[in-house]
N, C-alpha and C positions, 0 to 999 in steps of 0.2 A: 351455326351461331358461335360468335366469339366467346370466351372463356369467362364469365360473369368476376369482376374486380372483386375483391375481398375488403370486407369494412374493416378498417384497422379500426383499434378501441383497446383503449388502456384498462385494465382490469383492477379493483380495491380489493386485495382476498383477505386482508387482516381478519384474523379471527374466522375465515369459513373453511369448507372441509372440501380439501382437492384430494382426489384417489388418483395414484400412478400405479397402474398395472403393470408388473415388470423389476428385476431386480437387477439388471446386467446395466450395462457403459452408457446406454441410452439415457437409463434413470437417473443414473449419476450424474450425468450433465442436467437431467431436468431439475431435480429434487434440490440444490442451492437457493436458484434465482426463487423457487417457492416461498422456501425457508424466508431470504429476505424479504419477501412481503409480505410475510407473516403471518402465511395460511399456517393453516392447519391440515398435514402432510397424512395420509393413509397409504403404505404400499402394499401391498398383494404381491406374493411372489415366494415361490420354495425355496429359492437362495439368492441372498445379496453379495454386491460388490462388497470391500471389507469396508471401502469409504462411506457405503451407507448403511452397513453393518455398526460402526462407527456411532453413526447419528442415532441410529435405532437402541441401541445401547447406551447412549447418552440420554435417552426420552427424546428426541427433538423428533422423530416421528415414529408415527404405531405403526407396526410393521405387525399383517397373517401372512406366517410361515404356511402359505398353500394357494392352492390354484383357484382361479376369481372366479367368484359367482354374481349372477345377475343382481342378488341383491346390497352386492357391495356398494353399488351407484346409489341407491338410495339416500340423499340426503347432502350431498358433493353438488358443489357449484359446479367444480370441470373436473376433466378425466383424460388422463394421457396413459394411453396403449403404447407403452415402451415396448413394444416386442417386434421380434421378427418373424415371427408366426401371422402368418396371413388366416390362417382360421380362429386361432387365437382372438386377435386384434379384432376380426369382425363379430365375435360374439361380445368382444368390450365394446365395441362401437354402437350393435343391435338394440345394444343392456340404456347405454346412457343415449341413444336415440328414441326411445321407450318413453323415456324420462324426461324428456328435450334437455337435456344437458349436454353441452357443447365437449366433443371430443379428440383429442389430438392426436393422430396414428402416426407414429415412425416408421410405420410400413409402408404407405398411402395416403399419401395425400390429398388426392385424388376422391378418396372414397374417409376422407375425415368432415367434420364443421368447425375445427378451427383449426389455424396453421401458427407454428412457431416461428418469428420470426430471427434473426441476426441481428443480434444487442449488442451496444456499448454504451456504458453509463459512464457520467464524469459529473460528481459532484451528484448536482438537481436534475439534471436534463441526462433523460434516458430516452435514446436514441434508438427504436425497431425497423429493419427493412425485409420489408416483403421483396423477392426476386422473382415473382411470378411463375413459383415452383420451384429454381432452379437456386440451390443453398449456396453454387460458388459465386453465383452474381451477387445475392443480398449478402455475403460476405465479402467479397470484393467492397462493394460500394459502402457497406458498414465499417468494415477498415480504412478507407480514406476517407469520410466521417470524422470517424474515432483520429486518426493523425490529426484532422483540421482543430478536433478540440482540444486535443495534446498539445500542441503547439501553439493555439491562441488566433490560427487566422482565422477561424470560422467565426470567433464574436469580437475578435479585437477590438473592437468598434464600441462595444456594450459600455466600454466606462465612460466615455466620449459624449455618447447620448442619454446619458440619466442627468446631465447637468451638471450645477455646480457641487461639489461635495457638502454635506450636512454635517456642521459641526456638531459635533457629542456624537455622532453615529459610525464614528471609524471604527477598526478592530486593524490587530497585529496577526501576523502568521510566521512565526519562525518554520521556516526552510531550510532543511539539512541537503545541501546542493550534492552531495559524494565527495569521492576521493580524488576532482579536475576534470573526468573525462564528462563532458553536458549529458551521454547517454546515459548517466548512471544516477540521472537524479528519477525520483519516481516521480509515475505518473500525474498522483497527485501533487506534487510540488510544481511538475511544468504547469498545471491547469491552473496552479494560483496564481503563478508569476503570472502567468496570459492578464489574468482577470486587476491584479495590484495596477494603482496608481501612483504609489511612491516606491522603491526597494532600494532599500539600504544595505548594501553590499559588501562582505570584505574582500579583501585578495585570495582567499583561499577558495573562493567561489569560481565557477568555470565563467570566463569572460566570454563566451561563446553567445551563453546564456542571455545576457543584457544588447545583444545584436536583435535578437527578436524581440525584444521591448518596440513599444509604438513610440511615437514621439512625442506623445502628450505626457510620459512616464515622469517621475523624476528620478534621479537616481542619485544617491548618497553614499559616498567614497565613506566607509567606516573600517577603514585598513588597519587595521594593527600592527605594522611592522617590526618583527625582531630587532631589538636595540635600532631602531629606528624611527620616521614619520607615524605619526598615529593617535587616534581619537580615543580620547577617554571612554573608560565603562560609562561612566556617569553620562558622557555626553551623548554618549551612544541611545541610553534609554531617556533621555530627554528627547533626543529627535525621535524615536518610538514613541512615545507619549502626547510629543506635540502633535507630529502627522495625523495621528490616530484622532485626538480630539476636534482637531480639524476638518474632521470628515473623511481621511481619506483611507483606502485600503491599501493597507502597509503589508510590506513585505518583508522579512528581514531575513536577508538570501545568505549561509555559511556555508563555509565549505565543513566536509565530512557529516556528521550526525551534530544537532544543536546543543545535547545535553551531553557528550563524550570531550569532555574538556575544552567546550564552544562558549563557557559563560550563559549560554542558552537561559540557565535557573534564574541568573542574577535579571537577566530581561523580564523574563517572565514575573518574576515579582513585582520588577518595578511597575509593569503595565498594572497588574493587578491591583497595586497599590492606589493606583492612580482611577482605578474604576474603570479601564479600557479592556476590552474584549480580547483576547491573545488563546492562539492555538497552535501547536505546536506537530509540524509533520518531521516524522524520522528520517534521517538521511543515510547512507552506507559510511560508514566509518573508514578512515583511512588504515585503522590498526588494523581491519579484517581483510579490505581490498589489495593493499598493500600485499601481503602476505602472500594473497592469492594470485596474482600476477607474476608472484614472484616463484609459482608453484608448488608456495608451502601450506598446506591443510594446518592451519592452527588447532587444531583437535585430530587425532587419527587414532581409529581405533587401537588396542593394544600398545598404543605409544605414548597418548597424551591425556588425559581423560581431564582438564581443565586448561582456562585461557584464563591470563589475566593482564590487563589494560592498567599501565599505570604512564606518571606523567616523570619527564625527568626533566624539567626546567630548571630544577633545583638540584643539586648535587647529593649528594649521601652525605650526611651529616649539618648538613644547612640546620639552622633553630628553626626556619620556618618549614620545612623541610614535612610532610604527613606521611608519607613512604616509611612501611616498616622493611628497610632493604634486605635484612637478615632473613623475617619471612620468606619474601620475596625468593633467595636463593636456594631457599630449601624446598621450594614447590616442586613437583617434578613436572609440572605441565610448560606452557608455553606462553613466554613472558614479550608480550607489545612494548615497546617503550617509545610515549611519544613527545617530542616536542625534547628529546634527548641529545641531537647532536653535540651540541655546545659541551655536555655534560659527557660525552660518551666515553671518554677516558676513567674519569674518575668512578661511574658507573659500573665500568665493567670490572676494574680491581674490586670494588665492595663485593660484589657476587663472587668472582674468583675466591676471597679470601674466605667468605663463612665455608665455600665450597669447602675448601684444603682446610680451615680448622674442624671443620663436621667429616672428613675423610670420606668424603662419595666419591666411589671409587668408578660408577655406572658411566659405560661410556659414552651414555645418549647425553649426558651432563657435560660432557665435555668437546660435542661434536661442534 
């Protein structure tokens, strides 16, 4: 007879008591996805990993230091036999088969009643594939899944079919796109752009990014160019505000991180203001990416033990000017400066000069 199909079924553990037998690599990977649904975590086991050594130590889950007994199952929705002990595993399996409580053996699957599948979540939708035993297939197929909803082809369509947008029902999502490369924005920033209806873009944002836009998008040139073309603040969060009130799911796409010298705040207020819904995802910063491309560890042990991000559009000594430069020079850690070229002369004599009136002689100061 053929291989009887397995019922897939979503599980609610909020608030119930799951027992993981087992303290090694297994667990580790089990005992997270737990956590976020908000069981209530039991492990059994003489020694943990230190990451869930970690947890157990923080209270997020009860941890006996010792080897499971039958009556551990008592009272446990489910039960995962993290071991590689084949006799082990079948006396946790016998215990919560007793009990009809559904059990998940890392040894056997074979000899389990329920199986783990290969997860990806994005956003709402959490996505499990069963391989019919076989973990490279449902990870295979879980991986081009997981790509389709990173990238937008799998629901593109989604804003398309709910109709016309709802006025008062928009919200904003500031997007820290990275440092230009498209691969460096996070996951969850591709999944929003997929999902926006409008994205308001600057030039510092990877133009890669706006190619897999649909065609129904709109999209809004908000360039700021250096002594150059370019849209006001003020205008900027007017078209946030309108969009949004309009109904529609905004995007407001920057390059680097939105709150590291992006005006990011100033947006977020005004949406605020306005009684418009705004959230804000982190993006890689240029002052850190930068650095690292360039194969400088902006922190390295015994060398630098701080970073500091400042802005140099302004000169040293400008009145508008919030940079305490002198500080600045006296730091011994490692100094970003962005948005400095224009300035970079006058910049580097201020530092040079408190150097030589404060006589640091250190020659990491002067490499």
């Amino acid at each position: 007879m053929p291989e009887p199909t397995p019922y897939p079924l979503g599980l609610q553990l909020a608030g119930l008591r799951v027992l993981v037998v087992g303290g090694g690599a297994v667990a580790t990977r089990r005992v997270p996805p737990l956590l976020a649904a908000d069981a209530e975590v039991t492990i059994v086991a003489p020694r943990l990993t230190p990451a869930l050594r970690a947890l157990a130590d923080a209270g997020r889950v009860t941890w006996h230091d010792r080897l499971f007994r039958p009556s551990d199952v008592d009272g446990v929705w489910l039960v995962h036999a993290a071991l590689d002990d084949a006799v082990a595993a079948a006396d946790v399996s016998a215990a919560a088969n007793a009990r009809r409580v559904f059990c998940v053996r890392a040894d056997d699957r074979r000899a389990a009643t329920a199986w783990t599948p290969a997860v990806t979540r994005h956003g709402r939708v959490t996505v499990a594939v069963l391989g019919g035993g076989d973990p490279r297939r449902s990870m295979a197929v879980r991986d081009r899944i997981s790509s389709g909803l990173t990238d937008g082809t799998l629901d593109r369509s989604a804003p398309e079919t709910t109709g016309a947008p709802i006025p008062g029902h928009g919200s904003v999502t500031l997007i820290g796109a990275g440092p230009g490369d498209p691969e460096l924005i996070t996951v969850k920033g591709r999944r929003l752009i997929a999902a926006a209806t409008v994205v308001v873009v600057d030039h510092l944002a990877p133009g890669l990014l706006l190619d897999e836009l649909g065609a129904h998008v709109e999209v809004v040139d908000a360039s700021k160019l250096p002594y150059g073309p370019q849209k006001t603040q003020v205008e900027i969060n007017q078209i946030l505000v309108d969009r949004a009130r309009a109904g529609h799911t905004v995007v407001r796409l920057k390059g680097g991180d939105p709150y590291v010298f992006g005006r990011g705040g100033e947006e977020v207020l005004a949406c605020a203001a306005a009684g418009v819904s705004v959230t804000v995802v982190p993006g890689v910063t240029s002052a850190f990416a930068v650095p690292s491309a360039a194969g400088i560890p902006v922190t390295h042990r015994g060398v630098t033990h701080e970073v500091v991000v400042v802005s140099g559009h302004l000169p040293p000594g400008h009145p508008q000017s919030l940079v305490d430069w002198p500080a600045v020079a006296r730091l011994r850690g490692t100094v970003c400066v962005l948005m400095g070229l224009k300035n970079l002369d006058p910049i580097a004599a201020a530092l040079v000069e408190v150097l030589k009136a404060h006589e640091y002689t250190d020659a990491r100061r002067w490499a």
